[in-house]
DSSP file (Angstrom, degrees, kcal/mol; ACC not computed):
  #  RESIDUE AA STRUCTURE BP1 BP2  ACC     N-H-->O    O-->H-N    N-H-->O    O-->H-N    TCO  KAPPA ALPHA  PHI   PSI    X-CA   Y-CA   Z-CA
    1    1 A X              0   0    0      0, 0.0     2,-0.1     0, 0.0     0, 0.0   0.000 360.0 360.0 360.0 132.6    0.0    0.0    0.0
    2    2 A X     >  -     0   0    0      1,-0.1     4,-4.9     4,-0.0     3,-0.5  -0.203 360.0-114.0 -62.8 141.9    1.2    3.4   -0.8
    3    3 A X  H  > S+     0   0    0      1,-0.3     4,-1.8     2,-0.2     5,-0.1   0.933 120.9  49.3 -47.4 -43.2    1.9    6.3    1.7
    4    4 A X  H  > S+     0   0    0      2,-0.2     4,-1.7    35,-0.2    -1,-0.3   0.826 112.7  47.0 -60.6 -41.7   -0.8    8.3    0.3
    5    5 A X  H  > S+     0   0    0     -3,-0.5     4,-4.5     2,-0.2    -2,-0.2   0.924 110.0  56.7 -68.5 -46.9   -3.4    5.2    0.5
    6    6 A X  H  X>S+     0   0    0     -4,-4.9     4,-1.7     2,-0.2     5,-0.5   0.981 108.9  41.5 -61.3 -55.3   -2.3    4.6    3.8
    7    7 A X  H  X5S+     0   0    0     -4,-1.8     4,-3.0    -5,-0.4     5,-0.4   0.933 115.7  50.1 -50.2 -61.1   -3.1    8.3    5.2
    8    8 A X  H  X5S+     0   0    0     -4,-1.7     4,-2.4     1,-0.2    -1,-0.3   0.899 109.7  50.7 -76.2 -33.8   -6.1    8.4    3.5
    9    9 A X  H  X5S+     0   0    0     -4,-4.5     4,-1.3    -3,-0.5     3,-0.3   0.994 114.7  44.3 -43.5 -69.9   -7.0    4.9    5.0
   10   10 A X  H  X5S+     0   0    0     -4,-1.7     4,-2.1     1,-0.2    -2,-0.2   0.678 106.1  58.3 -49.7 -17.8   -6.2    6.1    8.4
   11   11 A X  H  XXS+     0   0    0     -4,-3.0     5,-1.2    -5,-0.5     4,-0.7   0.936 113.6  43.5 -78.9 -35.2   -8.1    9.6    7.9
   12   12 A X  H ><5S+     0   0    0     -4,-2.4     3,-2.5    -5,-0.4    -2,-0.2   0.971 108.6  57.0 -69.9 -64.5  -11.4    7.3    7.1
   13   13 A X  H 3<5S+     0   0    0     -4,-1.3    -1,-0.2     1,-0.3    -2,-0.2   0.609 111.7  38.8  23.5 -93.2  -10.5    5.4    9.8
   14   14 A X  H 3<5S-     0   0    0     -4,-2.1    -1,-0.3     2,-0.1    -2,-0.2   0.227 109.1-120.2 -40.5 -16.7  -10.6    8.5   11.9
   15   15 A X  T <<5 +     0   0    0     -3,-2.5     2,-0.4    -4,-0.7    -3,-0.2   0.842  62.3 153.9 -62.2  84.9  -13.7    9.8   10.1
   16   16 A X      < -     0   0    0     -5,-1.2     5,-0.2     3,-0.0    -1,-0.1  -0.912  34.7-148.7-124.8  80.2  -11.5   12.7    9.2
   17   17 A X     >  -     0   0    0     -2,-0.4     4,-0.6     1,-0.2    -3,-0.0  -0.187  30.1-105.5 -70.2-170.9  -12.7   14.4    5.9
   18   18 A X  H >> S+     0   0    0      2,-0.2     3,-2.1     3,-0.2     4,-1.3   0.964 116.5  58.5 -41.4 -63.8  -10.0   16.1    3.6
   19   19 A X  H 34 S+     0   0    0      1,-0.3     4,-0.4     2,-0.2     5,-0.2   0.877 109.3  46.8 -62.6 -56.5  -10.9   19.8    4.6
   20   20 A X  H 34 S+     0   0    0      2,-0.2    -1,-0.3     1,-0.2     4,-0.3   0.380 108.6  54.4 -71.8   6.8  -10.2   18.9    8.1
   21   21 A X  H XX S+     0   0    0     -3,-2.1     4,-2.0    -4,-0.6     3,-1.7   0.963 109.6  49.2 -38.4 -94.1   -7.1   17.1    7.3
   22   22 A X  T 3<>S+     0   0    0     -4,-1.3     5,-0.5     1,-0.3    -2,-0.2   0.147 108.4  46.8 -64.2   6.1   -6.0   19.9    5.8
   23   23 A X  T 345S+     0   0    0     -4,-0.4    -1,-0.3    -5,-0.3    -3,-0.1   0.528 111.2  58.2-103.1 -25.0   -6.8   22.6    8.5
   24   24 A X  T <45S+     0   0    0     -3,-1.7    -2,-0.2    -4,-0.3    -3,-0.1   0.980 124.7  17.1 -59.3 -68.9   -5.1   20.1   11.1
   25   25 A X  T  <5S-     0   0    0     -4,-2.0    -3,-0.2     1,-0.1    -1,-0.2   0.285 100.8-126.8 -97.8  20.2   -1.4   20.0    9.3
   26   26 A X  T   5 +     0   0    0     -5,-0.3     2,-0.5     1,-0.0    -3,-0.2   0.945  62.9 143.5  47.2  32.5   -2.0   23.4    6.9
   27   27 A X      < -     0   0    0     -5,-0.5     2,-0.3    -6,-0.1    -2,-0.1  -0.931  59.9-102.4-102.2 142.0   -1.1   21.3    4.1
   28   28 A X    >>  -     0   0    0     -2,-0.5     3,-2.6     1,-0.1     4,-1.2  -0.699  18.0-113.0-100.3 132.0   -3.5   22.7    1.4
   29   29 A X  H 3> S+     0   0    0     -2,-0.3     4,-3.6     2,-0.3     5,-0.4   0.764 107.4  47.6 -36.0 -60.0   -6.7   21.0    0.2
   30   30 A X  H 34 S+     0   0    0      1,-0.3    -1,-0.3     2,-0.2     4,-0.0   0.706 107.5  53.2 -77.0  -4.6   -5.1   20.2   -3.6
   31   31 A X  H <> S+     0   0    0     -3,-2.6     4,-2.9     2,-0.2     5,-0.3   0.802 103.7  50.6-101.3 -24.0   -2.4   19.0   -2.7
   32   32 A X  H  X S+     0   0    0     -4,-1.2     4,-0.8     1,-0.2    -2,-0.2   0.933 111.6  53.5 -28.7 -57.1   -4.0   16.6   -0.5
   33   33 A X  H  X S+     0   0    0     -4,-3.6     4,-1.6     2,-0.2     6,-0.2   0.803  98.4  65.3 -65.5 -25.2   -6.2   15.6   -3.5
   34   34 A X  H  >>S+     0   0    0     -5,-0.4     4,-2.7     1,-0.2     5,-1.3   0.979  96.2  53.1 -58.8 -56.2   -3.3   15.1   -5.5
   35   35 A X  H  X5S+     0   0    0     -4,-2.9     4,-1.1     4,-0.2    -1,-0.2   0.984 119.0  38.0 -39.7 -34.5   -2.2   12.2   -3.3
   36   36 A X  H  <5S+     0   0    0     -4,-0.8     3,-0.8    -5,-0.3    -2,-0.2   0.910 125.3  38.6 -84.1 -56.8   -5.3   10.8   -3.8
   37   37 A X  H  <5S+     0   0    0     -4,-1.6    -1,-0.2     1,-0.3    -3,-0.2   0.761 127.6  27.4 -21.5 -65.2   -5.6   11.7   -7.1
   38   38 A X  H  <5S-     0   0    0     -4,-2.7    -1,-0.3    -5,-0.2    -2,-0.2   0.224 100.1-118.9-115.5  -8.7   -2.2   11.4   -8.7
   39   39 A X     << +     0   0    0     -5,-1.3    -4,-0.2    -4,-1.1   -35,-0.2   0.741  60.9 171.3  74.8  32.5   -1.4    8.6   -6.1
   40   40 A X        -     0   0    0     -6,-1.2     2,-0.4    -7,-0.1    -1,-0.2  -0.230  27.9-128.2 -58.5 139.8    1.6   11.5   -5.2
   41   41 A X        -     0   0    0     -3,-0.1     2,-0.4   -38,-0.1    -1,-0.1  -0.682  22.7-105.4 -84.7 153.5    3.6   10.9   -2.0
   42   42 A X        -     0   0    0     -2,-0.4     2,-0.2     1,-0.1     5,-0.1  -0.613  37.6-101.6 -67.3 135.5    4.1   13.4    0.6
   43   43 A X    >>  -     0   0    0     -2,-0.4     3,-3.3     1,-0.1     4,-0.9  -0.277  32.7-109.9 -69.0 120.6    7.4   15.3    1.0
   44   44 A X  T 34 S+     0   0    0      1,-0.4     3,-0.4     2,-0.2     4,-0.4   0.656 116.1  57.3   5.8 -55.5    9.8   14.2    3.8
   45   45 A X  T 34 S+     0   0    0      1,-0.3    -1,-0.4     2,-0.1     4,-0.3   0.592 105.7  49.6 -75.4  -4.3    8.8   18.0    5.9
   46   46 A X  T X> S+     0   0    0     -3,-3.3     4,-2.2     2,-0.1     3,-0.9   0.780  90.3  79.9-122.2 -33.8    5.1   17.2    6.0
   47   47 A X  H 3X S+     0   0    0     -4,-0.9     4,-2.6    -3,-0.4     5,-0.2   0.848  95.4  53.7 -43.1 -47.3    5.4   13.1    7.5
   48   48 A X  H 3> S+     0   0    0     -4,-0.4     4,-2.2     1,-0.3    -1,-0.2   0.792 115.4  32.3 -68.6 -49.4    5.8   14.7   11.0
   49   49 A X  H <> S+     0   0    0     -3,-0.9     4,-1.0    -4,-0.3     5,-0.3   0.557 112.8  62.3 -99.6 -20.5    2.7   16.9   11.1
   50   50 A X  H  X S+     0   0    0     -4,-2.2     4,-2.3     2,-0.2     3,-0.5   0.974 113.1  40.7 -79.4 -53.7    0.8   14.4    9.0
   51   51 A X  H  <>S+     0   0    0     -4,-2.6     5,-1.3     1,-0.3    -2,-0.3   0.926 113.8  48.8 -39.9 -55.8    1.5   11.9   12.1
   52   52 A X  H  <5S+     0   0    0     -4,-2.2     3,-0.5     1,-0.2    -1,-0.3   0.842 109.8  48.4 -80.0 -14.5    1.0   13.8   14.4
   53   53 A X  H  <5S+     0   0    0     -4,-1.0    -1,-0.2    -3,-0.5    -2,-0.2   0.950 116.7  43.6 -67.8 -60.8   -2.1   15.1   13.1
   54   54 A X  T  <5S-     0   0    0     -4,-2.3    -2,-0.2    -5,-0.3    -1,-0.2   0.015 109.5-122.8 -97.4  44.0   -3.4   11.5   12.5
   55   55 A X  T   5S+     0   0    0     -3,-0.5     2,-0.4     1,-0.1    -3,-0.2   0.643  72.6 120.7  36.5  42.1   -2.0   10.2   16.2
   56   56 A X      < -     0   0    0     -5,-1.3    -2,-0.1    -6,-0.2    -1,-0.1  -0.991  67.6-107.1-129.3 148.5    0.1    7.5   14.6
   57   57 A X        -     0   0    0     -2,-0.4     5,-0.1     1,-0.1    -1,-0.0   0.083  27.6-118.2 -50.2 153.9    3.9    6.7   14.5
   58   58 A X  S  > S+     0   0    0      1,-0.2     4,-2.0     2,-0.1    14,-0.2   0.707 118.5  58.4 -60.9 -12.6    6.1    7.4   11.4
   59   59 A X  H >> S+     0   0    0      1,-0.2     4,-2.3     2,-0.2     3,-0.8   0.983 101.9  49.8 -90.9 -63.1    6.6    3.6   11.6
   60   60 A X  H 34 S+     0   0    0      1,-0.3    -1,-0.2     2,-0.2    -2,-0.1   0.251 116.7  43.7 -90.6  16.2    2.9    2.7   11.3
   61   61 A X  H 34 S+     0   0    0     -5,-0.0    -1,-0.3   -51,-0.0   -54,-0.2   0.583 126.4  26.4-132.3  -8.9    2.6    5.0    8.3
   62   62 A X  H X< S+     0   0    0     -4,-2.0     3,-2.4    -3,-0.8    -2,-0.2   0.413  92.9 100.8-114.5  11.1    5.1    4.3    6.5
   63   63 A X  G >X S+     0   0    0     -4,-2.3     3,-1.8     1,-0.3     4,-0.6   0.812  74.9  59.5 -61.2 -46.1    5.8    0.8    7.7
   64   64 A X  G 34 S+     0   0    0      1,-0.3    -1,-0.3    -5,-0.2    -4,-0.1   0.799 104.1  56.3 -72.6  -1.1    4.2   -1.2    4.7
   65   65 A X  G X4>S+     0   0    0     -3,-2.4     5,-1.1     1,-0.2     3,-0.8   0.186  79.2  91.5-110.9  33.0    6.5    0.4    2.5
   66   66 A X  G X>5S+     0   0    0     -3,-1.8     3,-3.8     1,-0.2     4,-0.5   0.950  76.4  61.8 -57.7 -45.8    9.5   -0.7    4.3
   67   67 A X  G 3<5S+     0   0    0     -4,-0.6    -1,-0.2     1,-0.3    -2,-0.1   0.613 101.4  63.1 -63.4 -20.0   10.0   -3.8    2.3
   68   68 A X  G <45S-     0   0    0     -3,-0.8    -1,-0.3     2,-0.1    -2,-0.2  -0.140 123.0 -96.6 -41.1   9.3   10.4   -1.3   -0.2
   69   69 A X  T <45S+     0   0    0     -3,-3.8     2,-0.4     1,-0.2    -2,-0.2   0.794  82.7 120.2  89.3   1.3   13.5    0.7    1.0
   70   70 A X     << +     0   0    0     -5,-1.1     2,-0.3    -4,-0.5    -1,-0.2  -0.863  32.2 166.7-116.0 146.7   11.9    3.4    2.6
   71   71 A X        -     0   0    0     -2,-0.4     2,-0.4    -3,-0.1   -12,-0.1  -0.803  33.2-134.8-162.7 118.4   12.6    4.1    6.4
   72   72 A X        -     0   0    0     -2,-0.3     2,-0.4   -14,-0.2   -10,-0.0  -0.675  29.9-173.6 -69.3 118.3   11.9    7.2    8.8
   73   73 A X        -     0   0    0     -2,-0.4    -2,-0.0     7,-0.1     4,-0.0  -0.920  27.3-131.1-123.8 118.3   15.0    7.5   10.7
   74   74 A X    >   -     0   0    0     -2,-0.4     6,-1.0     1,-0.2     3,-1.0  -0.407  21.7-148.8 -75.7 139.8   15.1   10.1   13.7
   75   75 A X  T 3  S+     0   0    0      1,-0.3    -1,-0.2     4,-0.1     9,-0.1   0.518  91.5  59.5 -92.7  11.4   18.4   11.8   12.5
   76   76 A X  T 3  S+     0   0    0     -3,-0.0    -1,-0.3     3,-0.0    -2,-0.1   0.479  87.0  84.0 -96.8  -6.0   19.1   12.5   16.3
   77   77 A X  S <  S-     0   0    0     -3,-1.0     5,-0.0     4,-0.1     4,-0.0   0.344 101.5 -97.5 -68.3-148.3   19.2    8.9   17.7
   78   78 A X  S >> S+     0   0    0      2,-0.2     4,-1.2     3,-0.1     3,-1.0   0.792 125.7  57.7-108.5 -39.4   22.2    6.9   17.4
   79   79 A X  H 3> S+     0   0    0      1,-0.3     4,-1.0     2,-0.2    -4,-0.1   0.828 103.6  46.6 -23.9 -70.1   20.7    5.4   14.2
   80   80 A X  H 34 S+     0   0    0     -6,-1.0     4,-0.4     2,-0.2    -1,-0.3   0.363 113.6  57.1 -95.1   8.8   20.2    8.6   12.4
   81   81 A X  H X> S+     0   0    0     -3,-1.0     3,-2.7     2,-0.1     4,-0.9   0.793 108.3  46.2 -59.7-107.9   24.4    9.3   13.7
   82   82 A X  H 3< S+     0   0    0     -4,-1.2     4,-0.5     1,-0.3    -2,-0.2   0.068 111.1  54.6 -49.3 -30.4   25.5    6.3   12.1
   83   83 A X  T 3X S+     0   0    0     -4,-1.0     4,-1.7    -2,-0.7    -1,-0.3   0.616 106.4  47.8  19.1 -69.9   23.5    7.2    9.0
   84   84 A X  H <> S+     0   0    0     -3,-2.7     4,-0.6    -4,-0.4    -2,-0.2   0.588 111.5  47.4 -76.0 -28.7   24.9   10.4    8.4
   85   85 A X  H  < S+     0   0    0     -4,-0.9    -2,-0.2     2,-0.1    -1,-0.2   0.767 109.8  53.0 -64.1 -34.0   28.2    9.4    8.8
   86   86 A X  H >4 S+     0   0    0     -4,-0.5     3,-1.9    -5,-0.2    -2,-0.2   1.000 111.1  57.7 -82.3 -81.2   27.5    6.3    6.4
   87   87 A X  H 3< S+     0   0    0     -4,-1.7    -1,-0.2     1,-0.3    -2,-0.1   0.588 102.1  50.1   1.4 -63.6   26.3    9.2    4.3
   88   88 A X  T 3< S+     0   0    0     -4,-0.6    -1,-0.3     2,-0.0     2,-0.3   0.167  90.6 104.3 -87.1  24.1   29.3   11.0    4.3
   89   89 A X  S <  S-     0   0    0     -3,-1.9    -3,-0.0     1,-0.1     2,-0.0  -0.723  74.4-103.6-119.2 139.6   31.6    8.5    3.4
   90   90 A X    >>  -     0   0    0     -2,-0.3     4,-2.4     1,-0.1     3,-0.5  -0.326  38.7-115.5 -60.5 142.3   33.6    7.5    0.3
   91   91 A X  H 3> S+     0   0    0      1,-0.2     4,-1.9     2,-0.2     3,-0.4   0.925 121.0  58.0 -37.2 -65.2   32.1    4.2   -1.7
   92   92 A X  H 3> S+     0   0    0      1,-0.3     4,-1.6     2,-0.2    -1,-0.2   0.694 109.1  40.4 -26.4 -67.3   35.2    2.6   -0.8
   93   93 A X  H <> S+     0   0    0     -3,-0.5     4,-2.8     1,-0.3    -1,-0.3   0.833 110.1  55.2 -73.4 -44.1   34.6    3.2    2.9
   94   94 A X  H  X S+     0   0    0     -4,-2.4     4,-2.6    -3,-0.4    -1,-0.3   0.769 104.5  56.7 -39.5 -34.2   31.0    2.4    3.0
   95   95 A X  H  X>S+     0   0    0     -4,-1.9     4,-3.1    -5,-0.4     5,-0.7   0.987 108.9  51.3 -68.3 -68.8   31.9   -1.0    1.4
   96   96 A X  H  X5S+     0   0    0     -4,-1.6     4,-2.0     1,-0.3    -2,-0.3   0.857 111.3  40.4 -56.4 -25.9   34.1   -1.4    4.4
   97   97 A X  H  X5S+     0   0    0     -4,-2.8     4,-2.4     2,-0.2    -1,-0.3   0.954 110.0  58.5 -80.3 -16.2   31.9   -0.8    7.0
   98   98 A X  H  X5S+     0   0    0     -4,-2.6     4,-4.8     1,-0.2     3,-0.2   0.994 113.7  43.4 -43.1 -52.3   29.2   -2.7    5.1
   99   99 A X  H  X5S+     0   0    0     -4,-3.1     4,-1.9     1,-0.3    -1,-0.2   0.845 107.3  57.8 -46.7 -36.1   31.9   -5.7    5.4
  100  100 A X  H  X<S+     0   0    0     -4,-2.0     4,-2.3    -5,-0.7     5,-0.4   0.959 108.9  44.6 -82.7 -19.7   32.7   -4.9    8.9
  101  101 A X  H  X S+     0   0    0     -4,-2.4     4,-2.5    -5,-0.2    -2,-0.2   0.981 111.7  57.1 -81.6 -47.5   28.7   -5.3   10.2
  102  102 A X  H >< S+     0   0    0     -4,-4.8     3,-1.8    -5,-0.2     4,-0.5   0.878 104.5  44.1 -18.6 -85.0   28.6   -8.1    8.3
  103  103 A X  H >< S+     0   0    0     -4,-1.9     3,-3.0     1,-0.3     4,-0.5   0.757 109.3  58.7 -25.0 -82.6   31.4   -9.6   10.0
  104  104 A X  H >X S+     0   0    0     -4,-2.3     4,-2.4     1,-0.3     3,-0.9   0.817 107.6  49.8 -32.7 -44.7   29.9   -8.5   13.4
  105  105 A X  T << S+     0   0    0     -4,-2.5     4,-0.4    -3,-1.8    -1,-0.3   0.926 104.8  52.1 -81.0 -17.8   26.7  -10.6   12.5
  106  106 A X  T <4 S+     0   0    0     -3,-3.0    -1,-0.2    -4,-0.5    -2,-0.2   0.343 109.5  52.3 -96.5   8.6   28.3  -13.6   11.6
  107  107 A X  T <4>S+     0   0    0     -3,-0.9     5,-2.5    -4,-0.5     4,-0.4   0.481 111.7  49.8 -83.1 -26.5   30.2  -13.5   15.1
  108  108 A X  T  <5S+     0   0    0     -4,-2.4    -2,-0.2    -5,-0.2    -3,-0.1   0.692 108.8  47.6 -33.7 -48.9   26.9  -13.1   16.5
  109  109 A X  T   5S+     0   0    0     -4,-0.4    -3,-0.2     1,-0.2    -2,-0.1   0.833 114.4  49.2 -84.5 -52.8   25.2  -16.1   14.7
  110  110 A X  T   5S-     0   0    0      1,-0.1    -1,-0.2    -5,-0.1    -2,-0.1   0.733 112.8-128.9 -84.9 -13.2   27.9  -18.1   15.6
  111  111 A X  T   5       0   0    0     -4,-0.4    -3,-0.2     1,-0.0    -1,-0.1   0.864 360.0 360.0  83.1  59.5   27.6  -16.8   19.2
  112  112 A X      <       0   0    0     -5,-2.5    -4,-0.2     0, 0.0    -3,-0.1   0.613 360.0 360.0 -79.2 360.0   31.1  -16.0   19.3
């Protein structure tokens, strides 16, 4: 299911119409319909207020498209450190740390 399906799943849900959607997060009425419309996703800055507006985690609205590659990551955890570092890193060096978490899980599995 798409990010857009899902919100609009949860807003019926809620029994939420558009126009009060869009007076909650000040996100404007056409572009709302565009999601539905155009199946559009919403832009990065607007997930926060669209959650909190519809009283669910980023995880439980974007969570079916995980399996797809997509992931809300809070860039202040330890998570969204290590991220941004990964980020900032030469291919070269990204390869090695991929290699070294590897490593670390297969001393894990093996309950080294």
């Amino acid at each position: 299911m798409s990010i857009s399906a899902r919100i609009f799943e949860i807003m019926t849900e809620r029994k939420m119409s558009q126009k009060e959607f869009a007076r909650r997060t000040g996100i404007p009425e056409s572009t709302i319909s565009d999601w539905k419309r155009k199946n559009n996703t919403p832009s990065a800055d607007k997930i926060m207020v669209i959650c909190e507006t519809l009283q669910v985690s980023p995880y439980d609205l974007l969570g079916a498209d995980i399996e797809y590659g997509q992931m809300v990551v809070d860039m202040e955890s330890d998570l969204g450190a290590m991220v941004n570092t990964y980020r900032h890193l030469s291919r070269e060096q990204q390869n090695r740390v991929l290699g070294y978490a590897q490593g670390l899980l297969d001393i894990t599995e093996k309950g080294v």
